[in-house]
Backbone atoms as SQL, in Angstrom:
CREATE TABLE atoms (id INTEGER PRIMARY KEY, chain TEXT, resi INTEGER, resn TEXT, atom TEXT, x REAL, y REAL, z REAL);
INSERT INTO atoms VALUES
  (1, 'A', 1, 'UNK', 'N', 4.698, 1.004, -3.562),
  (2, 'A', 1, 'UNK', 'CA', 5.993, 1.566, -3.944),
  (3, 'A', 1, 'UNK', 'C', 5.889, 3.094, -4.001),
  (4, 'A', 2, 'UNK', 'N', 6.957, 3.595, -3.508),
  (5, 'A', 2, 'UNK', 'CA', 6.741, 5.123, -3.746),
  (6, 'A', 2, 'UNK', 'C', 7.203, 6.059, -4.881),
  (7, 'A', 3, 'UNK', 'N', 6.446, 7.112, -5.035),
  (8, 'A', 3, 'UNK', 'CA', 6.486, 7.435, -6.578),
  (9, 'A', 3, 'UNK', 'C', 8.296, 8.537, -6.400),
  (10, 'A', 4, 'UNK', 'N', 9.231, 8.534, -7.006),
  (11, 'A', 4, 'UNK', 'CA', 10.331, 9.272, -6.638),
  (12, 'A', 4, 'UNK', 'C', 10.003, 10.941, -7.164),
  (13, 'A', 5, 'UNK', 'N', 8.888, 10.830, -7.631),
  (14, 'A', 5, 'UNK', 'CA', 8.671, 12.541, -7.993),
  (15, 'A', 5, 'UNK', 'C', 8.138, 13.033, -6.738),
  (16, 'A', 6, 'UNK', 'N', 7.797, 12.246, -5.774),
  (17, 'A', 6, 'UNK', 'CA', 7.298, 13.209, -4.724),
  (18, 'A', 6, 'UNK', 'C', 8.244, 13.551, -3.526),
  (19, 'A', 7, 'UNK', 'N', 9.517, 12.777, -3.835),
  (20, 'A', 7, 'UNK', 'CA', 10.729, 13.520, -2.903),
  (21, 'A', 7, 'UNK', 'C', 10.811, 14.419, -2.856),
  (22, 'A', 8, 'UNK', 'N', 11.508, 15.343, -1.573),
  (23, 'A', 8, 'UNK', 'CA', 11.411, 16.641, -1.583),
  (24, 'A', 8, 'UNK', 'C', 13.213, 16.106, -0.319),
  (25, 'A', 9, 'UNK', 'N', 14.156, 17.885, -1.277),
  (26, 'A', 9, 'UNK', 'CA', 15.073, 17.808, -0.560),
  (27, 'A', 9, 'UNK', 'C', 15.594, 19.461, 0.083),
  (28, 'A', 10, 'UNK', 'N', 15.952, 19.909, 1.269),
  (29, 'A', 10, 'UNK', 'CA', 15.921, 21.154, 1.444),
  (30, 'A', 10, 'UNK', 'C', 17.589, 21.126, 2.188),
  (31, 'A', 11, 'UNK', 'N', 18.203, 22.485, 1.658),
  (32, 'A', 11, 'UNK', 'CA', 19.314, 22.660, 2.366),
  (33, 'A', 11, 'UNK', 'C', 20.144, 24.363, 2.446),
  (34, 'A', 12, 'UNK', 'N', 20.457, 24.014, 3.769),
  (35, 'A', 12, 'UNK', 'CA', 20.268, 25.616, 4.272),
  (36, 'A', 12, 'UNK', 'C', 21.827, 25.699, 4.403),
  (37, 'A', 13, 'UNK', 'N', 22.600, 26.625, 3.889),
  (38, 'A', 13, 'UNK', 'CA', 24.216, 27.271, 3.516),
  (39, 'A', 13, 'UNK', 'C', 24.447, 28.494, 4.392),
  (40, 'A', 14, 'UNK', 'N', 25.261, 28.333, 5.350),
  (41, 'A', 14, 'UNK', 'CA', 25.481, 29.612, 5.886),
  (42, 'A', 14, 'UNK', 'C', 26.438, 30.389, 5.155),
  (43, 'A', 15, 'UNK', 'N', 25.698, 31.472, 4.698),
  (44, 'A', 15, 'UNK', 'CA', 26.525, 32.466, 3.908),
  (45, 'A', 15, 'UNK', 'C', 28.664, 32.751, 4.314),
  (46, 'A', 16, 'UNK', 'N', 28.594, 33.045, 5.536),
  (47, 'A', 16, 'UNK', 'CA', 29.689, 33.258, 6.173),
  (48, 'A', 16, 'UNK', 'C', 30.901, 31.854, 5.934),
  (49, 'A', 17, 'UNK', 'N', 30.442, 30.608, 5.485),
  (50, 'A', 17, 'UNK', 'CA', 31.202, 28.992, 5.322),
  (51, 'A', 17, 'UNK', 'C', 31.354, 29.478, 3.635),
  (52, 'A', 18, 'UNK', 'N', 31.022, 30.081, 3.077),
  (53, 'A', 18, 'UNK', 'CA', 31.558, 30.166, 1.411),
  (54, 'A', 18, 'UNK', 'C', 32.768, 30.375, 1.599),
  (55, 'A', 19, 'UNK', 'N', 33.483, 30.054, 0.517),
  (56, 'A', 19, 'UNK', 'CA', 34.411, 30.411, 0.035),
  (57, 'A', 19, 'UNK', 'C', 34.848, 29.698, -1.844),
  (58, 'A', 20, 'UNK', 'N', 35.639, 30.898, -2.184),
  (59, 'A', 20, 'UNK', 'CA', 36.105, 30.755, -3.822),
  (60, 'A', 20, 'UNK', 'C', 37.522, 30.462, -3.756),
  (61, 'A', 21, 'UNK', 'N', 38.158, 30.826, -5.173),
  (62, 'A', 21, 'UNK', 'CA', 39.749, 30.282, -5.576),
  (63, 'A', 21, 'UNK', 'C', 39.922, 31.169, -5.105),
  (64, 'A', 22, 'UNK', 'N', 40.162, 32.921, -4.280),
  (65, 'A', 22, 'UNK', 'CA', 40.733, 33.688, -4.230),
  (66, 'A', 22, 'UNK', 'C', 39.940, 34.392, -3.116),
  (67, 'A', 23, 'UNK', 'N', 40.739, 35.312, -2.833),
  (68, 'A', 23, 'UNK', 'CA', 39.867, 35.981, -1.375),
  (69, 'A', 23, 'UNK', 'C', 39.147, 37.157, -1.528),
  (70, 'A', 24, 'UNK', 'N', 39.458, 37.813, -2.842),
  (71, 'A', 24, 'UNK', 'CA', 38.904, 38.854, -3.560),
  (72, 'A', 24, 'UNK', 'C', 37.638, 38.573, -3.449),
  (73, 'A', 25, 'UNK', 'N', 37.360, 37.204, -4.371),
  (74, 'A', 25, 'UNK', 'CA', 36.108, 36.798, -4.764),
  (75, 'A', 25, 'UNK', 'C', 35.255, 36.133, -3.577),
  (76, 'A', 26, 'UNK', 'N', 36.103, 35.684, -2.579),
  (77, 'A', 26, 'UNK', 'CA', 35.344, 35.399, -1.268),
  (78, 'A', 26, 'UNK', 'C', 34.636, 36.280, -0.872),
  (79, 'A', 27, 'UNK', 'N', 35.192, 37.343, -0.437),
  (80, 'A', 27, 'UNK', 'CA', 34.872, 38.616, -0.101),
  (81, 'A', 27, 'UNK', 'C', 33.774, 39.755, -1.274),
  (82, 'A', 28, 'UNK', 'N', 33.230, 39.598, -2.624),
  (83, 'A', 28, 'UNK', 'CA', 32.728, 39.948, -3.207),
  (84, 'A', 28, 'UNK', 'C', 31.242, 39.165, -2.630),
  (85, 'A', 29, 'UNK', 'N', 31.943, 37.427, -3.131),
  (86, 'A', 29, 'UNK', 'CA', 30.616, 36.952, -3.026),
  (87, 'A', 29, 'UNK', 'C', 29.581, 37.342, -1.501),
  (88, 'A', 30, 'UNK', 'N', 30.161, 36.893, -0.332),
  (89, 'A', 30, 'UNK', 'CA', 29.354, 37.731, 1.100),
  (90, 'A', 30, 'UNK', 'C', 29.204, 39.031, 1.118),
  (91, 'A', 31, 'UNK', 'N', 29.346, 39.521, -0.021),
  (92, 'A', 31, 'UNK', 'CA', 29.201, 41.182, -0.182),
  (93, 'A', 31, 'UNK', 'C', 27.806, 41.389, -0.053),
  (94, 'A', 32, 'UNK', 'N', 27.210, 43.145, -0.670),
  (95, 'A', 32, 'UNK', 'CA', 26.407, 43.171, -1.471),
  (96, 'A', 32, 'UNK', 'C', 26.508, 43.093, -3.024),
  (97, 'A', 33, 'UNK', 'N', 27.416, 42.870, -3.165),
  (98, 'A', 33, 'UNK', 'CA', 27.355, 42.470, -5.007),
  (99, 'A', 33, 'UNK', 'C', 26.365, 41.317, -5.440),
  (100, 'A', 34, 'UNK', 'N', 26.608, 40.204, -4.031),
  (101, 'A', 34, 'UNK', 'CA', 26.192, 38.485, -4.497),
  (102, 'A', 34, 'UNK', 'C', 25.472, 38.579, -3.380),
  (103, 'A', 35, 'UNK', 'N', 25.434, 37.712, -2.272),
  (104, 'A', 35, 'UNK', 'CA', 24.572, 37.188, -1.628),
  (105, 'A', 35, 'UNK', 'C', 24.178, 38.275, -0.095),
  (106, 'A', 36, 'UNK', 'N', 25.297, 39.067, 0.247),
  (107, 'A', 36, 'UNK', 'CA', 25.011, 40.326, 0.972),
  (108, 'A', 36, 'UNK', 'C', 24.200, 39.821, 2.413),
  (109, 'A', 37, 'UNK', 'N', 25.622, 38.992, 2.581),
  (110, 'A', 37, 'UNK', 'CA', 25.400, 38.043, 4.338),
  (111, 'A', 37, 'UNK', 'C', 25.052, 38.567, 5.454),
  (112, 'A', 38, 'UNK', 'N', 25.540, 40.504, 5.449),
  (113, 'A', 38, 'UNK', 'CA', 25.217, 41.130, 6.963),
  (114, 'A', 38, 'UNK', 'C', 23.076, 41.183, 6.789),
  (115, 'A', 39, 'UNK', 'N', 22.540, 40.818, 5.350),
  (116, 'A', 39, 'UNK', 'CA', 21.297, 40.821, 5.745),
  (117, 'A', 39, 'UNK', 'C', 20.607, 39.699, 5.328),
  (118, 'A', 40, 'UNK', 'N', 21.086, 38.929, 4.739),
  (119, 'A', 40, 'UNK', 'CA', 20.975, 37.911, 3.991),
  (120, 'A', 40, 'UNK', 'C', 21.504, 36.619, 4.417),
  (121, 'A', 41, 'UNK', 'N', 21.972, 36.085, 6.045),
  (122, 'A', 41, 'UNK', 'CA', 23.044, 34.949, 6.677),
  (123, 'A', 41, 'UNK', 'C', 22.980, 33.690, 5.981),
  (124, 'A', 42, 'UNK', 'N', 21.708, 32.997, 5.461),
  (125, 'A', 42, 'UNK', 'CA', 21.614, 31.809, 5.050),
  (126, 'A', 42, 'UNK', 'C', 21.186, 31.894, 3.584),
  (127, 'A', 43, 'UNK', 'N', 21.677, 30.900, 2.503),
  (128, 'A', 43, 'UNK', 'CA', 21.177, 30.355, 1.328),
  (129, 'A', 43, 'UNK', 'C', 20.050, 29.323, 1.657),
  (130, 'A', 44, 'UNK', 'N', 18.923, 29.602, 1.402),
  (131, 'A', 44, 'UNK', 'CA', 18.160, 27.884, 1.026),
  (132, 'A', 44, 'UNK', 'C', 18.042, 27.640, -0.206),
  (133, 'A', 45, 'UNK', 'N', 17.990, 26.211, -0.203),
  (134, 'A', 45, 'UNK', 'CA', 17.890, 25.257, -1.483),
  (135, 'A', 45, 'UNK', 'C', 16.950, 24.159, -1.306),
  (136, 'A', 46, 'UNK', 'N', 15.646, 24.828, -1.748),
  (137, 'A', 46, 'UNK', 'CA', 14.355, 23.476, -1.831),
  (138, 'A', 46, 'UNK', 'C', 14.005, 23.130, -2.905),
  (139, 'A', 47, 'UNK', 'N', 14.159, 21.358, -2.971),
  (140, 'A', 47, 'UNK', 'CA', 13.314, 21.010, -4.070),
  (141, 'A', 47, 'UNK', 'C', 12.342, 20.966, -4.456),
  (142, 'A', 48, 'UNK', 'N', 11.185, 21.142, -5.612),
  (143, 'A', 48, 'UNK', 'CA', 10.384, 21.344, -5.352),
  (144, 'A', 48, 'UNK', 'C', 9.956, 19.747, -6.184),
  (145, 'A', 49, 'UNK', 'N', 10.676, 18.910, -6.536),
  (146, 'A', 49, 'UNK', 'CA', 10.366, 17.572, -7.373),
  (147, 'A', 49, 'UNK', 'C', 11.511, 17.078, -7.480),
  (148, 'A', 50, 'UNK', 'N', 11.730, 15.784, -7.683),
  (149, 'A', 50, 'UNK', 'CA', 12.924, 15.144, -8.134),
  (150, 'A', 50, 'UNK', 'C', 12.932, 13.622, -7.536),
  (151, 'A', 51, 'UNK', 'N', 13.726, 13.247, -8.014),
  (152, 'A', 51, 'UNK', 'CA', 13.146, 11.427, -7.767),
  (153, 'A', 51, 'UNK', 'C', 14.916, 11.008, -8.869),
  (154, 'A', 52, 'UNK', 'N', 15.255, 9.765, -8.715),
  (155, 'A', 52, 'UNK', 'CA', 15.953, 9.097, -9.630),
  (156, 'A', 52, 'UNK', 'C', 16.661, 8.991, -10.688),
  (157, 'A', 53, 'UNK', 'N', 17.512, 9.659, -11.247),
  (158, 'A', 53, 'UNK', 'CA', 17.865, 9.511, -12.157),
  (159, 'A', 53, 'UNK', 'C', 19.434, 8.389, -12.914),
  (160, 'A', 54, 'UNK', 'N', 18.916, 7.453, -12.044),
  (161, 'A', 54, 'UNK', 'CA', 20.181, 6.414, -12.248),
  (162, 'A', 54, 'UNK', 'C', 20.920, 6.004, -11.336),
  (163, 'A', 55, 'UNK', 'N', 21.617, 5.198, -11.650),
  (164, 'A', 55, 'UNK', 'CA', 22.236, 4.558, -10.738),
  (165, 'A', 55, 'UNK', 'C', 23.245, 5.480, -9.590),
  (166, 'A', 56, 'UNK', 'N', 22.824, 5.304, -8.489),
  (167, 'A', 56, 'UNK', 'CA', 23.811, 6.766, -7.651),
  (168, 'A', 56, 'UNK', 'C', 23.439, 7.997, -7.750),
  (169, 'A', 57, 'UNK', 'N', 22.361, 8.293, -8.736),
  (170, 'A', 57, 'UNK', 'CA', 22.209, 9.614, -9.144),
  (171, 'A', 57, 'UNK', 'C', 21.093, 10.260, -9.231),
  (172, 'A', 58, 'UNK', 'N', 20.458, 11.195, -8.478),
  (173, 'A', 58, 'UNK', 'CA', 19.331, 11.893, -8.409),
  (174, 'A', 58, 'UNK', 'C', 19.181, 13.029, -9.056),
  (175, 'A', 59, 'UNK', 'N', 18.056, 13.350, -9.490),
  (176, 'A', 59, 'UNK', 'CA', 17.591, 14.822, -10.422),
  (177, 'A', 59, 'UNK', 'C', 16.356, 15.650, -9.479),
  (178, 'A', 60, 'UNK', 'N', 16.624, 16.630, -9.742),
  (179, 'A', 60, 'UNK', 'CA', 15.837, 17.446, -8.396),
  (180, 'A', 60, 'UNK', 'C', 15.501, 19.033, -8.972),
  (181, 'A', 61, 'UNK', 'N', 14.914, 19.619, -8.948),
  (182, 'A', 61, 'UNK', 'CA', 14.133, 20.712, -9.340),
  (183, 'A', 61, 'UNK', 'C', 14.018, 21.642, -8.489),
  (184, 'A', 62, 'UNK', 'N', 14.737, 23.221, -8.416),
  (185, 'A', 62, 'UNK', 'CA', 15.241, 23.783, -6.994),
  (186, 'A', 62, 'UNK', 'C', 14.705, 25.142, -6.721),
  (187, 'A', 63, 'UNK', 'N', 13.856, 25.201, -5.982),
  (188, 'A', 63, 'UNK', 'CA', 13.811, 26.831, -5.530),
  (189, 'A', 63, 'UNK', 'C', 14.683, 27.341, -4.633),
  (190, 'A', 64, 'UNK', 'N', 15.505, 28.508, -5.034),
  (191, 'A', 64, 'UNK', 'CA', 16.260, 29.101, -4.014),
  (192, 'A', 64, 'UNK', 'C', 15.910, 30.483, -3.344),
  (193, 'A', 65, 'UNK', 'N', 16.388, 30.395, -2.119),
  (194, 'A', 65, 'UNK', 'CA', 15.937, 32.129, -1.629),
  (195, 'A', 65, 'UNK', 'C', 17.101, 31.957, -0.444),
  (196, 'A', 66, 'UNK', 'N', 17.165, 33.162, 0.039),
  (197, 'A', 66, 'UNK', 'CA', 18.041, 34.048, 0.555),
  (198, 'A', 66, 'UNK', 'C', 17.917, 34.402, 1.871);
């Protein structure tokens, strides 16, 4: 059986597909204020652990970079 702590999940966000409630804040966030897309194009999101936490529902432990 496999142990669910050794899942691993990774996911890559193209900066430019964000969007917020308002266009102000669209436009802040791809800024340099927040994520600063002309040098920065993709979000990653790796787990670094996570396994099970119920029915339908997983728990996961995340390193992010830019």
């Amino acid at each position: 059986m496999a142990n669910d702590m050794d899942d691993r999940l990774s996911v890559n966000i193209p900066v430019a597909t964000l969007t917020a409630s308002n266009s102000l804040l669209t436009w802040q966030m791809k800024g340099r204020l927040f994520f600063d897309a002309d040098r920065y194009p993709a979000i990653r999101f790796t787990s670094s652990r996570g396994g099970g936490a119920g029915r339908r529902t997983f728990s996961s432990f995340w390193d992010t970079s830019a």
